[in-house]
C-alpha positions, 0 to 999 in steps of 0.5 A: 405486500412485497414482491421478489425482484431478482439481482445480478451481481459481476463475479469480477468486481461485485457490481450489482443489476437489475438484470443480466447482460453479457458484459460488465458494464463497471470492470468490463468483464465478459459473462460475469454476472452470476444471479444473486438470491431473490430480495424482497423489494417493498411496495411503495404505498403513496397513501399519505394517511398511513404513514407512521413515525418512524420511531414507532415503525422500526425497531430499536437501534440498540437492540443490534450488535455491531463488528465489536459485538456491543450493542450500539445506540446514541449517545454524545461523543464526549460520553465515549470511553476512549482505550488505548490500542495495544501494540504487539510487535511483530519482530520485525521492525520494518514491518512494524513501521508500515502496519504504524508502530505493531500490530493492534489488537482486534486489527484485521490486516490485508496483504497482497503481492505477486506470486512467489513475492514473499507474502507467505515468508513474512507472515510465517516469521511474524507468526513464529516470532510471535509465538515464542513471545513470553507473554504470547506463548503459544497464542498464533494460530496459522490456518493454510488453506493452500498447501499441507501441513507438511508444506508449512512445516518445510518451509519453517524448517528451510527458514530456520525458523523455531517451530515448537510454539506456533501451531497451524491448521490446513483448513477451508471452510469459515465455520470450522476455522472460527470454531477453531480460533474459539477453542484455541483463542490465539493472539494473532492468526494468520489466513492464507489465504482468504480467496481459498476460503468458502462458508456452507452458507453460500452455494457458489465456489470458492474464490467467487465475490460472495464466498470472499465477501460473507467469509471475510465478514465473518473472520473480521466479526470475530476478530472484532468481538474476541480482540485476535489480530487477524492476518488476510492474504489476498491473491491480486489479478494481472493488473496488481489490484486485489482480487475479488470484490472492492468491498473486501478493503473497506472491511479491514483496518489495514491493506499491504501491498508488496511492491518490486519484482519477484526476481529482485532481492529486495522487497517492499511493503506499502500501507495503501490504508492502514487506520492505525498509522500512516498512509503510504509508509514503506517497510524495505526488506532483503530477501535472504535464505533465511527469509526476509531480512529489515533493511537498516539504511534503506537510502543505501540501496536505492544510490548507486555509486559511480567512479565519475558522475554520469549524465542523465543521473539526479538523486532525489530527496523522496518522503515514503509515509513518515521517512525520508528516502534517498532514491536515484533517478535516471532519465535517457533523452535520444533522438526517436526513430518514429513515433517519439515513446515517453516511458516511467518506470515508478512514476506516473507516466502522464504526469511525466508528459506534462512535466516535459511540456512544462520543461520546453515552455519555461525551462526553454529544453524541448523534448520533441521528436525524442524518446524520453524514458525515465527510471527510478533506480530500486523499483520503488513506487515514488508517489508524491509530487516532490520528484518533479524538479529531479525528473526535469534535471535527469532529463536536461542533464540527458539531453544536454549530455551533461553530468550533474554532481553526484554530490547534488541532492534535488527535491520540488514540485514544478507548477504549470506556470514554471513556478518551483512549488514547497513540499512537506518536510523540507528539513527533515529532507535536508538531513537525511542527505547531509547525513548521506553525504552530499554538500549541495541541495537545490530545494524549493525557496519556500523550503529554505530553512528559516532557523537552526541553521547550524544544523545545516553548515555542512550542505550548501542549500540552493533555493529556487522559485523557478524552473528556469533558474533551477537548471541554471543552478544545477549547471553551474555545479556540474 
């Protein structure tokens, strides 16, 4: 026997309960649980005597089919053919970079942004680009379900784009959208964007968490089954986080997150997952008339270029995915006129109280009773831990009112204890600023490079172990 026990799940962020309450207790969320449909929930029998192998109580695995559409079932790992993915390029270079060298076959990818940002720009040039592919002609499908067809058609004719081969859809409804991608069997298609779309198999509205679940579970079951890459875009709530349930981003290979302001004109695209290429890996792109535009030398955009240096300022080696980024850091350090304010644009804020912490126990620099606030020129994300000593020399050089040389390059992690910590890539770092020009590196002494020092004749390495010895160092330059 079995009996119907009912479930409620959060509109918000998908949790499920076993019974409704007035807020969210996961998200947070007010009047979001909706009731789910009834589940049958199995009597447990504790009669030892009627338990049966499950072997014989259960079906045959291999009688299911899984994403791919193949029938699965055990066999040794040895025994699994392995097929190398096939890589279409977008057209795009940086936006090949940061899907992992072009867009794979069968691939679902997830790509979300602020309004107005550029997410439907860049997918309509990869769309065009693609279509007029000799061996793609024709094969990209751009099904719209928030503006007309005639909408599109502006926006290809504003950009300049060619528009005789791709061909669209202004359409809502899963099922329809799947029997189109049957009949036309494109190469690539584009979905704009999916909290638009709803299935006749759910009864709640568009944009609910079960309609965005089961719809993206259908658009990703094809994909797998029919070998088309697929495009999501994904609208993002007021905190920047995707919207609707968590477990639409398990479901695709890939997530894109564009970064930047939507009034600045540059744009960058992150690899927040991605199982066909690095994590992390930033594409930079121009926003121009004619849409967006690859940067070439990313590194560029992000120094900026005094007549004499200036206090407060420190240019950082940073490592975004598998490149090198040149990026400035600017740190202003007064006297506060209350409660003293620590402020990060594009760095973790708390890392940087305990960094300033770090500062006054071994750097012997306090930062008590001052506002510290600190920027990282660009709008760029910087996520790893090898701006510690970049930040703490922009701060030291702020109070001290202090420049430090504009031809001065800086990266490390700084340890509790005050210790100066490696980072990867220490090399590869090194280059990209001498090929920048700058004649001097104050790097962790675990970085130092340790052969082909040939290589490096133009740039004057400093190595440190200590945070103490690096501001000292740093000093002595200026």
């Amino acid at each position: 026997m079995a009996k119907n026990k009912s479930s409620y799940v959060c509109q918000n962020c998908g949790a499920h309960f076993g019974k409704w309450s007035g807020q969210c207790s996961d998200c947070g969320e007010w009047n979001a649980l909706v009731e789910a449909p009834n589940v049958s929930m199995p009597h447990h029998n504790h009669n030892k005597s009627s338990k049966k192998p499950i072997a014989a109580s259960t079906p045959s695995a291999a009688g299911h089919q899984n994403y791919s559409g193949a029938r699965s079932g055990v066999m040794p790992l040895h025994a699994v053919s392995i097929a190398l993915d096939t890589r279409l390029p977008t057209g795009i270079s940086e936006f090949d970079r940061v899907l992992g060298g072009g867009l794979v076959a069968g691939s679902v990818v997830l790509i979300g942004g602020d309004p107005g940002i550029g997410k439907s720009t860049i997918l309509l040039q990869t769309a065009t680009n693609m279509a007029k592919v000799d061996s793609l002609a024709g094969s990209a499908l751009y099904v719209t379900g928030e503006e007309s067809l005639s909408q599109v058609a502006m926006r290809a004719q504003r950009l300049g784009l060619p528009a005789d081969q791709l061909r669209v859809l202004a359409e809502t409804n899963v099922e329809t959208i799947c029997a189109a991608l049957t009949q036309e069997q494109p190469a690539v298609a584009v979905i704009d964007s999916i909290q638009t779309i709803y299935t006749d198999a759910i009864s709640s509205a568009p944009g609910g968490v079960s309609q965005i679940r089961e719809s993206a579970a259908m658009l990703t079951r094809y994909a797998k089954q029919t070998g088309t890459a697929l495009f999501l875009v994904g609208h993002v709530t007021k905190e920047g986080t995707l919207a609707g349930p968590r477990v639409l981003e398990h479901m695709v290979d890939t997530v894109l997150y564009f970064e930047g302001q939507a009034d600045s004109r540059f744009r960058m695209i992150r690899a927040v997952k991605n199982r066909f290429g690095a994590v992390n890996e930033l594409g930079i792109f121009g926003m121009t008339d004619t849409g967006l535009k690859e940067v070439a030398n990313p590194s560029a955009i992000f120094l900026s270029r005094y007549d004499k240096p200036i206090a407060g300022s420190v240019v950082m080696v940073s490592r975004e995915g598998t490149r090198p980024l040149l990026v400035e850091v600017q740190a202003l350090v007064d006297n506060s006129q209350g409660q003293p304010r620590r402020m990060a644009l594009g760095l973790d804020q708390q890392r940087l109280a305990m960094l300033l912490a770090v500062m006054h126990r071994h750097g012997g620099i306090h930062t008590s009773g001052q506002d510290v606030y600190v920027n990282v020129v660009g709008g760029v994300k910087v996520m790893e831990t090898g701006s510690d000593l970049a930040v703490l020399l922009a701060c030291a050089s702020s109070i001290k009112a202090r420049a430090l040389p504009s031809h001065l390059a800086v990266f490390g992690e700084v340890g509790l204890s005050g210790e100066i910590r490696p980072v990867p890539n220490g090399q590869e770092r090194l280059k990209e600023a001498m090929k920048h020009g700058f004649t001097h590196a104050i790097v962790p002494k675990a970085n130092a490079p340790k052969s082909q020092m040939s290589q490096f004749k133009n740039i004057t390495i400093i190595t440190v172990d200590r945070l103490d010895d690096a501001i000292e160092q740093a000093f002595e330059l200026s």
